[in-house]
C-alpha positions as CSV (number, residue, x, y, z in Angstrom):
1,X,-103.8,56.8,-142.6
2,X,-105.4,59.8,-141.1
3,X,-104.8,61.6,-137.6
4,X,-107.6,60.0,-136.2
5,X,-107.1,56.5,-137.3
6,X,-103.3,56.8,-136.3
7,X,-104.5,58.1,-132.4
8,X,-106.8,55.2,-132.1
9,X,-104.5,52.7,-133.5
10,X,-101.5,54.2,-130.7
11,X,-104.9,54.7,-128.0
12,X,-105.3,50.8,-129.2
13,X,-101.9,49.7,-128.6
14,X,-100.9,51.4,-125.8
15,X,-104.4,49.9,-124.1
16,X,-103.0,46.2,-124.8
17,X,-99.6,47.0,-123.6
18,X,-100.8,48.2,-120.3
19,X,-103.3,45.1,-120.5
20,X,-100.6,43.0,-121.0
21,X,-98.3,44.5,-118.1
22,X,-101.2,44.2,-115.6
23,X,-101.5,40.6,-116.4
24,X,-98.0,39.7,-116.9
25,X,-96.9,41.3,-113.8
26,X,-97.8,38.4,-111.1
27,X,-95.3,36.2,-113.3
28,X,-92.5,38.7,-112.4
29,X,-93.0,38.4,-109.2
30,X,-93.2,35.3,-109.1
31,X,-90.2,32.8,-107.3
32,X,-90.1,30.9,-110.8
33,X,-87.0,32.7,-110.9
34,X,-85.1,32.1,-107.2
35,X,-82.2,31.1,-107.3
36,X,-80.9,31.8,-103.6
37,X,-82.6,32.4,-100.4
38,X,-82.9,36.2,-100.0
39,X,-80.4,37.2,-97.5
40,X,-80.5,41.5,-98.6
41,X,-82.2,42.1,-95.2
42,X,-78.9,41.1,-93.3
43,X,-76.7,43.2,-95.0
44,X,-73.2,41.7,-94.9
45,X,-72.7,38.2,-94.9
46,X,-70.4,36.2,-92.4
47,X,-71.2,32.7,-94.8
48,X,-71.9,32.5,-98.7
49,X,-75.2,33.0,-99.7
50,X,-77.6,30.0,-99.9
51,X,-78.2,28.6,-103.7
52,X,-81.9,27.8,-103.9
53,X,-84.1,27.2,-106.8
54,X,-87.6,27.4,-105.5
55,X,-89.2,25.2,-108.1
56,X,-86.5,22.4,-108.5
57,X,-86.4,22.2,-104.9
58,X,-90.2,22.1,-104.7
59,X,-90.8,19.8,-107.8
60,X,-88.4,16.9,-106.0
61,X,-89.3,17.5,-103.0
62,X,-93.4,17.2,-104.1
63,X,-94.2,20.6,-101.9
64,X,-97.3,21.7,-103.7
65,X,-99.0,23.5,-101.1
66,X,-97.1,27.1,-100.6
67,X,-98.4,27.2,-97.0
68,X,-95.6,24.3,-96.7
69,X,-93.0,26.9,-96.4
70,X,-94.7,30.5,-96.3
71,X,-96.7,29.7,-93.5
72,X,-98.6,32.7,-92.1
73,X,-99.4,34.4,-88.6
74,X,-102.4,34.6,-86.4
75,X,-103.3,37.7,-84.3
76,X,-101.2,36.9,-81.3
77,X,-98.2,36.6,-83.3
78,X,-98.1,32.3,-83.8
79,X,-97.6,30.7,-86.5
80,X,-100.4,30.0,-89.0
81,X,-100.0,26.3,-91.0
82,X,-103.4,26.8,-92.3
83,X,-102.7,30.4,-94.2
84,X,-100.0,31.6,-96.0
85,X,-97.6,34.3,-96.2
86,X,-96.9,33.7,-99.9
87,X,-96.0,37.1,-101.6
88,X,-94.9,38.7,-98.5
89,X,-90.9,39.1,-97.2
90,X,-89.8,36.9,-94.4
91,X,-88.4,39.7,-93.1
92,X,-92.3,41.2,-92.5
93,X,-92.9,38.5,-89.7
94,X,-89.4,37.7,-89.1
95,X,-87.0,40.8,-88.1
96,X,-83.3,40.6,-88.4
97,X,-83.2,42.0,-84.8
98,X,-86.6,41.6,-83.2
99,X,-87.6,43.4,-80.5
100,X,-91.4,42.2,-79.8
101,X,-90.2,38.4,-79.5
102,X,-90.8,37.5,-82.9
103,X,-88.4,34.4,-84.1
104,X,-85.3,36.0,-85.6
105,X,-84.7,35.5,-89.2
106,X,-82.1,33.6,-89.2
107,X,-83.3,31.7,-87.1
108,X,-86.8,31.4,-88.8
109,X,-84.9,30.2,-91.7
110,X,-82.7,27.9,-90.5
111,X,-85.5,26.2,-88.3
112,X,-87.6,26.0,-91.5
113,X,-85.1,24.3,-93.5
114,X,-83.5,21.8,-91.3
115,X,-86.5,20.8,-89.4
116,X,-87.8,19.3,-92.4
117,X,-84.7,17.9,-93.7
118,X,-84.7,16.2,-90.8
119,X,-88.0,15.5,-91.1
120,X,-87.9,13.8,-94.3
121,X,-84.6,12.9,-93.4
122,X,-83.1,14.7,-96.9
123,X,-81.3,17.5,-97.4
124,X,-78.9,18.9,-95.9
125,X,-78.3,20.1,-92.6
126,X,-75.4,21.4,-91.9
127,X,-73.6,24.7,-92.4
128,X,-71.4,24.0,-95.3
129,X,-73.9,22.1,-97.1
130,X,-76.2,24.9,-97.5
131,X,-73.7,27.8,-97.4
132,X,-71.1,26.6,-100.6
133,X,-68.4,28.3,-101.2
């Protein structure tokens, strides 16, 4: 093979692999993966981190609607049921320590899980039966 064949055969490749990254990306980023809620934003922990597989959780509990959980905000800071926030941190909306009167993050996810375990009355809803040892 010549120089010029062997450029436009690595000029060919190297198009598809950067092809294939642009498309494959979304996937990696996806919550496919999850297996506990995100907690890096608090730093230290005072209970065990909370096991969570997004799509297991999702596929029995029928959410198919992402705007379920990652509701989104409207301009004056409320929340949003119609939009959602998916692909964005918690953390964006929902500070650690707020100082504008947004709703805490612990607190944001705490309200978000147990209200609708009790809700749909599954789930759990107390403290060790989220936070396992």
């Amino acid at each position: 093979m010549n120089t010029k064949h062997l450029k436009q055969s690595m000029t060919f490749i190297a198009v598809i692999a950067a092809l294939m990254v642009v498309y494959l990306a979304p996937a990696a980023f996806s919550q496919d993966d999850m297996t506990v809620v995100p907690a890096d934003a608090f730093g230290i922990l005072e209970r065990p981190q909370v096991a969570f597989e997004h799509d297991a959780h999702n596929e029995k509990a029928a959410i198919d609607d992402c705007v379920t959980c990652h509701h989104g905000r409207t301009d004056d800071g409320l929340m949003d049921t119609e939009n959602s926030s998916e692909g964005e941190t918690c953390e964006s909306c929902h500070p650690v320590n707020p100082v504008n009167g947004e709703t805490p993050l612990m607190r944001a996810y705490h309200r978000q899980c147990i209200a609708c375990h009790t809700t749909m009355a599954k789930g759990p809803v107390v403290c060790g039966e989220c936070h396992r040892k």
